[in-house]
C-alpha positions in Angstrom: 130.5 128.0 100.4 127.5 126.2 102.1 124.3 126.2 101.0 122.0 128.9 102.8 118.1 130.1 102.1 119.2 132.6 99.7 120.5 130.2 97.3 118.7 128.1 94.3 119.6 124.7 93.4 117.8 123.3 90.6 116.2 119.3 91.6 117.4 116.6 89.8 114.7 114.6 87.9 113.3 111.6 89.4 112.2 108.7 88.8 110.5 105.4 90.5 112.3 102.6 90.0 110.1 98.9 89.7 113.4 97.3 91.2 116.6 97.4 93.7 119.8 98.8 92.3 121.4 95.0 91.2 124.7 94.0 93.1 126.5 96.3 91.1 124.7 99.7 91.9 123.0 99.7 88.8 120.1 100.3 87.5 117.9 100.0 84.3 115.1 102.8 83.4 112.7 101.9 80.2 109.7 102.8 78.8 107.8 106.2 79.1 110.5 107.4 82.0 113.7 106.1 79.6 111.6 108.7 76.5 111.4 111.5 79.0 115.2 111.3 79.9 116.6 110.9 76.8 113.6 113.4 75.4 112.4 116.4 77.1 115.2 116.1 79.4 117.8 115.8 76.9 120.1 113.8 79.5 123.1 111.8 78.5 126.1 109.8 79.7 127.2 111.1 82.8 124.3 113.1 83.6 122.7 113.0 86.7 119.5 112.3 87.9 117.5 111.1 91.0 115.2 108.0 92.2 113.3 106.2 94.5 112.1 103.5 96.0 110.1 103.0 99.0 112.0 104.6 102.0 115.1 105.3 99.8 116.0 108.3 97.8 119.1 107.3 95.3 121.2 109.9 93.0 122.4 108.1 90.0 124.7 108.9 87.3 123.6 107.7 83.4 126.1 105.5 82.5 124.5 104.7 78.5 120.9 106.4 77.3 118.7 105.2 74.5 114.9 106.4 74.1 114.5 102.6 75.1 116.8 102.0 78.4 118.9 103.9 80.4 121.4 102.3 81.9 122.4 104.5 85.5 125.0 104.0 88.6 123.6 104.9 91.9 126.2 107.6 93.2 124.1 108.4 96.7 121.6 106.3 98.6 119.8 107.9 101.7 116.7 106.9 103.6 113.6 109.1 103.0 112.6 111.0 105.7 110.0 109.5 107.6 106.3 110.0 107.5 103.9 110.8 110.3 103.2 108.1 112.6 99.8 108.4 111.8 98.9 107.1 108.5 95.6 108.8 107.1 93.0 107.5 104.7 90.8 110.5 103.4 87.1 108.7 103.0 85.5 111.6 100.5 82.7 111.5 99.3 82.7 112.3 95.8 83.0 115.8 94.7 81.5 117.4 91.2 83.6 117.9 88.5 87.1 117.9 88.5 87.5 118.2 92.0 88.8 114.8 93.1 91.7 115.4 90.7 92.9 118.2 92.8 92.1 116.4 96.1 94.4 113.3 94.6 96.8 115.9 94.0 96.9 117.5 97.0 96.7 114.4 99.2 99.6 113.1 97.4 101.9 116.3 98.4 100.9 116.3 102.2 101.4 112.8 102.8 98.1 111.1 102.8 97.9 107.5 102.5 95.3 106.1 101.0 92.4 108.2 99.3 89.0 106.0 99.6 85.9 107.9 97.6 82.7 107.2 98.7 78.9 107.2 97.7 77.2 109.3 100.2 73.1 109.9 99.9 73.6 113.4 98.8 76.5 113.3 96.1 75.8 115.0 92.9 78.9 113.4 90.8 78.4 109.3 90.3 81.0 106.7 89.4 79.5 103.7 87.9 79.2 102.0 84.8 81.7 101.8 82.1 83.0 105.1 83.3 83.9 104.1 86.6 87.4 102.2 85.8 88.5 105.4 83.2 88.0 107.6 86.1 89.9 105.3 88.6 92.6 105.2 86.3 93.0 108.9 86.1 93.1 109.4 89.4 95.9 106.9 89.8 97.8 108.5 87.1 97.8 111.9 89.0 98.7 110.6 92.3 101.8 109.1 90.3 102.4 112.1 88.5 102.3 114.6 91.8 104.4 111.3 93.6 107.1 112.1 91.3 106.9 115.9 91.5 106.8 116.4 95.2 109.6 113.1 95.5 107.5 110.9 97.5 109.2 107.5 97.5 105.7 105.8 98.1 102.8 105.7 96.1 99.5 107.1 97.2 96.3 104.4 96.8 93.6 105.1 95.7 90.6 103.1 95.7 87.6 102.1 93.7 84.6 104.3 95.2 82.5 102.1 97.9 79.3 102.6 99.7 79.8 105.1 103.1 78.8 102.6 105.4 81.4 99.8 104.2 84.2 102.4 104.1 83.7 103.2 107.7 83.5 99.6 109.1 86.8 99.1 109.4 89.7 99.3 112.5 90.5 102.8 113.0 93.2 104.0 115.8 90.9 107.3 115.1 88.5 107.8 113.1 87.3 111.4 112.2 83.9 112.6 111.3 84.0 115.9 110.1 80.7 118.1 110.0 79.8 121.5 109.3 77.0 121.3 112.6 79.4 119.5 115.1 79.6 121.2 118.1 83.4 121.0 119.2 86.1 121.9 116.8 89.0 120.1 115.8 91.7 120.8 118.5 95.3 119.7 119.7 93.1 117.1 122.0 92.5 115.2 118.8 95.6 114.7 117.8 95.9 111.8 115.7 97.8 108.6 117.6 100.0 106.2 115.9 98.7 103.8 113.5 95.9 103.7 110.6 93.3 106.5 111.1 90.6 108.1 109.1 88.5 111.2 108.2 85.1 111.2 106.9 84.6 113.9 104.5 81.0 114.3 103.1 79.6 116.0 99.9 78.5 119.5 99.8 75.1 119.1 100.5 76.6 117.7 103.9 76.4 113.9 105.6 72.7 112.7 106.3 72.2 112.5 110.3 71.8 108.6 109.9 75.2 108.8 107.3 77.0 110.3 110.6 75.1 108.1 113.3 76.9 105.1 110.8 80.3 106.9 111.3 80.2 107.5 115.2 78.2 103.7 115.6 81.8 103.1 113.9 83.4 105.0 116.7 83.8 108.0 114.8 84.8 111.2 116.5 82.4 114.3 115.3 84.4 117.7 114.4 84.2 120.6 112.8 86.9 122.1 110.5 86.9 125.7 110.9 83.9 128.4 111.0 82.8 128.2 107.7 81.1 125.7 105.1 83.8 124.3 103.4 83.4 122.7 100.0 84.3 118.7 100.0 87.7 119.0 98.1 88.6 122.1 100.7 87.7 119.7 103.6 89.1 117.2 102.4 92.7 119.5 101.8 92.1 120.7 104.9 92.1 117.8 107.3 94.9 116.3 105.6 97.3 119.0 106.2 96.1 119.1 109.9 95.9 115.5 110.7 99.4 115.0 108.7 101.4 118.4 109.0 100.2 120.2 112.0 102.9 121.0 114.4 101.0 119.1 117.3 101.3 115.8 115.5 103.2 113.5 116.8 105.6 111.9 114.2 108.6 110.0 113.8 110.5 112.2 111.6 114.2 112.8 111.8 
């Protein structure tokens, strides 16, 4: 009988591979990944289990399991589905707390590309100092660890915070400045074309109006998101799933 919406599969496990299956169709696992199959997972010779690499999704079958290197057969190899045409960088400016590991979370999930935090005037939460490379590494290490939960083939980047100004001065097919005072809302006009493009999130105390002149001298596009203040990390959640979900994107998936 064929699968339907009433019925529960359970996922395989999966796993990023470093390399290519060799000519063979195999394929070696090791360190932490190799513990968590032959640990937590409890998975053994002839078990299955899934992977990735970029664009691919690959079912493999273990063929010998150690804590130190599992040795698997790729049984299945299918192209991911493909992402939206537009590829979005989320420029946020850094939220308080442990916000921005949500928002790297999040991002992750819906498809965002790249995730640049920034140093706006009126951030509360700072980055600098001997602090600043633990904190990038933790972000890195829950984009990997959502990569693998939601099966994203491709990693999400995330980059060392920068000054607003330098983050915007780049080439944008659209650039997106969003702002609780901006007079037009988001709407299917805006939707995002092919190519790189980028929205400008600002802290909670909001942009500064020379912050947002910087972003449209950029050629930054000024919207609002919704009818209410939003907090940064909400925004931030927000514009991703519209710029990289909504139904009035244009994509290229199949």
């Amino acid at each position: 009988m064929g699968s339907g919406w009433g019925e529960r599969q359970t996922p395989l496990p999966r796993f990023a591979l470093r390399d290519d299956p060799d000519l063979h169709g195999l394929v070696t696992i090791g360190g932490p990944d190799a513990r968590h199959i032959t640990g937590p997972l409890r998975l053994r010779r002839g078990d299955r289990l899934s992977a990735s690499r970029p664009g691919r999704l690959l079912d493999l079958e273990i063929v010998s399991a150690t804590p130190d290197e599992v040795l698997a057969r790729v049984v299945g190899d299918e192209p991911e589905r493909r992402a939206p045409s537009a590829r979005l960088t989320l420029i946020v400016a850094l939220p308080k707390g442990s916000a921005m590991d949500l928002l790297v979370e999040k991002a992750t999930e819906i498809g965002v590309v790249c995730v640049q935090p920034v140093l706006a005037h009126r951030c509360v939460a700072r980055v600098d100092g001997d602090r600043a490379p633990a904190k990038l590494a933790r972000w890195r290490r829950i984009a990997e660890e959502a990569r693998k939960q939601c099966g994203r083939t491709v990693p999400l980047e995330v980059r060392a915070p920068l000054p607003l100004r330098e983050a915007v001065a780049t080439e944008w097919a659209r650039l997106y400045v969003f702002h609780e005072l901006a007079s037009e809302p988001l709407s299917p006009a805006d939707a995002p074309p092919p190519g790189p493009v980028a929205a400008v999130i600002g802290p909670e105390g909001g942009l500064t109006d020379d912050e947002v002149a910087a972003a449209e001298a950029a050629g930054g596009m000024v919207r609002r998101l919704g009818s209410h203040v939003l907090k940064c990390e909400t925004a931030a959640i927000a514009a991703a799933a519209l710029l990289c979900c909504g139904p009035w994107v244009g994509s290229d998936t199949t």
